[in-house]
Structures are given as C-alpha cells and as structure tokens.
C-alpha positions in Angstrom: 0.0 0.0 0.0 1.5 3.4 -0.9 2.6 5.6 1.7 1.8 10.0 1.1 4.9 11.5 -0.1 4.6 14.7 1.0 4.9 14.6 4.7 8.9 15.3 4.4 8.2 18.2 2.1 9.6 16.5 -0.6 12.5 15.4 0.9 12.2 12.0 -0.4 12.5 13.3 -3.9 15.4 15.7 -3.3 18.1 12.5 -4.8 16.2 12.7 -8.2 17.5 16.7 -8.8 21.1 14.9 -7.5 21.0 16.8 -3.8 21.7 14.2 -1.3 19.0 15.0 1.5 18.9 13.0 4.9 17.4 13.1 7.8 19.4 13.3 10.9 18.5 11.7 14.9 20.4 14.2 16.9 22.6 11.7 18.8 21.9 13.2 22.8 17.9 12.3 22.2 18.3 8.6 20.7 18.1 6.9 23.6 15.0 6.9 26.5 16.7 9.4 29.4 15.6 8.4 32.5 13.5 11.7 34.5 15.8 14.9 34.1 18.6 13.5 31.8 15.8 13.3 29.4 15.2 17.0 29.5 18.7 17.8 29.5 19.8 15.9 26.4 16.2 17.5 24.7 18.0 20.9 25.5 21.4 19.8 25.2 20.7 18.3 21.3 21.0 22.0 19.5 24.1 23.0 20.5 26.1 20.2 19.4 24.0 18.9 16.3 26.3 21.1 14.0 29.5 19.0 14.8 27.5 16.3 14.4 26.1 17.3 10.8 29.7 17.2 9.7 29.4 16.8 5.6 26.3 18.9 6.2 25.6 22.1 3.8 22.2 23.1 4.6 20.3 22.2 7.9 16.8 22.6 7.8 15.3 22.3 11.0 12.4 23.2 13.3 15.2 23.9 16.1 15.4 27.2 16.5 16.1 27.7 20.4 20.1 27.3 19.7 21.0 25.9 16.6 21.1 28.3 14.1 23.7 30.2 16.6 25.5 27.4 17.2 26.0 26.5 14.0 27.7 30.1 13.5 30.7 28.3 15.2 30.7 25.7 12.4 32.0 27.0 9.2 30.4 26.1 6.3 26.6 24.9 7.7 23.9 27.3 6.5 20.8 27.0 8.6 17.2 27.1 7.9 14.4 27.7 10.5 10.9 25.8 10.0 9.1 28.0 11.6 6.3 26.0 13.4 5.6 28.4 16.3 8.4 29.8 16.9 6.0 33.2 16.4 3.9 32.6 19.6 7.1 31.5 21.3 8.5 34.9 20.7 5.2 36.5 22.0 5.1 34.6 25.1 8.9 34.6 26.3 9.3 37.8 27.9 12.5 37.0 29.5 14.1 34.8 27.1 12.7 37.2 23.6 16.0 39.1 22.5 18.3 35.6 23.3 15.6 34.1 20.8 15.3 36.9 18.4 19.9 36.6 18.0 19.0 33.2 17.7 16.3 33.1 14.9 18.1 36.0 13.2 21.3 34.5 13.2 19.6 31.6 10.7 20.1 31.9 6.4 16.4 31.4 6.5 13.4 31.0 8.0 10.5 29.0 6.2 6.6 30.4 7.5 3.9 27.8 6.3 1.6 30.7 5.5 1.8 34.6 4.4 0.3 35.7 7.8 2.9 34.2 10.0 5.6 35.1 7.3 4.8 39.0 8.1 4.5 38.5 12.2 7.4 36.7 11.7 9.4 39.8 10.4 7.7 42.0 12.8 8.9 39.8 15.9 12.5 39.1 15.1 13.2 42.3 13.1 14.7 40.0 10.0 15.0 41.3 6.6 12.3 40.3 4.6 14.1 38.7 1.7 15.4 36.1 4.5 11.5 34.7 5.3 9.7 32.6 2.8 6.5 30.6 2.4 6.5 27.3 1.8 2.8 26.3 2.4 1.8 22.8 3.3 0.8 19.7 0.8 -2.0 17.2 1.1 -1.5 14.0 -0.9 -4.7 14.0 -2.5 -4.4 10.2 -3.1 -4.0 9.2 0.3 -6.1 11.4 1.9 -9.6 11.3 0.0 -13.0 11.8 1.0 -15.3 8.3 1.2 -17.9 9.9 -0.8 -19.2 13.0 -1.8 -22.1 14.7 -0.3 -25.3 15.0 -2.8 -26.3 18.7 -1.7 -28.8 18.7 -4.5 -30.3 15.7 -3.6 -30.8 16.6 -0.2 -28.0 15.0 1.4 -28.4 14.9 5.3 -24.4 15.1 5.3 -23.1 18.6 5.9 -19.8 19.5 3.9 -18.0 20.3 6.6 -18.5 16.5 8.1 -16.7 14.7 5.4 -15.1 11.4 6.6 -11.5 11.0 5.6 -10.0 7.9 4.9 -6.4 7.4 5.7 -5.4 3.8 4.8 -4.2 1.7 7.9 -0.6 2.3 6.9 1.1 4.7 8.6 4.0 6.9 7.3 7.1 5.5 9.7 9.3 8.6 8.1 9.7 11.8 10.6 8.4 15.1 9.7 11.3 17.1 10.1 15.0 16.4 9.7 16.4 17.2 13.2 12.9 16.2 15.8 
C-alpha cells in the first residue's frame, strides 16, 4: 500500500534533482533518558548537532532555540528555520525574547507555512524580509480522500464540513522534520 509523499516536504525526492538530503537523529535524544537527563539531552541536542552534521551544507530544521547560533561556530553549515511556532514563542517569552530573536536571526532562513505568519514573523524578530519565505503545506490527494461526496442537490443529510476521511491503515514511519 502506498505511503503520502509529502509529509517530508519533498525530501524524499530531493536525490532525483542529484541533492543528497537526509534526515538526521540528533545523537543526545536517541536513547530513553531516565526523568531529568531526558530534559537535559532535549536541550542539550541543538548545541552540538552542527558537529554532528559534519558533511552537512544546509540544515533545515524546526530547532530554533540554539541551533542556528550554534551553527555560526561551524563554518560552512547554513541554517534554515521551519518555523512551526516559533512566532507565539516569541510573544510569550518575555525573558528569554531578545536571546531568541539573535537566535532566529542569526539563521540563512526561515521558512513560515503561511503569508500571515511570514509577516508577524518579520515584525517579531526584526529580520529582513528577503530572509522569510513561504512554503505552504501539501496534502496527498491520493491518500487522503473523501469516502464519498455529499449530494447537496439531492438533499443529502451530510453537511460539507463532516466529510469522513480515509487514511489507509498504513502509517507513514518517516519523521516530519529532519532534526525532531
């Protein structure tokens, strides 16, 4: 049974154009911690993972708490921010907002999934905007697909907004982002 595609963004078709795209297990959060360990190797993973991305060009990642300053110290690795709520972060984090903003501006780039967030996203970290770009999410149409199709003009008791999805009982075992 075939698995959607476009969960990793495309990364899974990145070899076809010839760029060698992987996706990397940051080595402090492999294995179970036990009680705080755990929680120090979650915030210990970001400022290693450069060293650890050694034939590494590009690192696109939803890390933004350290990494993209970290990897400052690494010549060579460009970073790029996913930024899944990094915005509301920012809003929130009183204390910690200009450490974050150094941070997030100190990336190559920082991907918004939407316009909206793409413009907060300038206003909160102060970044130029030809370093913020959309990149809008995908659906795989063929994997997920309505059941049917309400009849309005037959008088369908459904309501368009309760379609039932199928997803097929395979589920994708890829990660959604290279560095989680």
């Amino acid at each position: 049974m075939r698995r959607p595609t476009r969960r990793l963004h495309g990364q899974n078709h990145l070899g076809q154009l010839g760029i060698d795209a992987r996706i990397h297990e940051p080595l402090l959060t492999r294995p179970r911690w036990p009680g705080t360990l755990n929680r120090l190797a979650w915030d210990g993973r970001e400022p290693v993972l450069p060293w650890e991305l050694r034939e590494t060009d590009v690192a696109f990642s939803v890390l933004g708490r350290l990494l993209p300053l970290a990897a400052r110290a690494r010549p060579g690795l460009k970073t790029v921010v996913l930024n899944f709520g990094l915005n509301t972060i920012l809003r929130c984090a009183r204390r910690t907002r200009p450490l974050l903003r150094a941070v997030v501006r100190s990336a190559d780039a920082i991907v918004c999934p939407g316009r909206a967030q793409r413009e907060e996203s300038i206003e909160l970290v102060g970044v130029a905007p030809d370093d913020v770009h959309v990149s809008q999410g995908t659906v795989d149409p063929e994997y997920f697909a309505p059941e049917e199709l309400p009849d309005r003009a037959a008088g369908s008791p459904r309501s368009w907004r309760r379609w039932r999805w199928r997803a097929r009982s395979s589920s994708p075992s890829a990660r959604s982002s290279p560095t989680t």
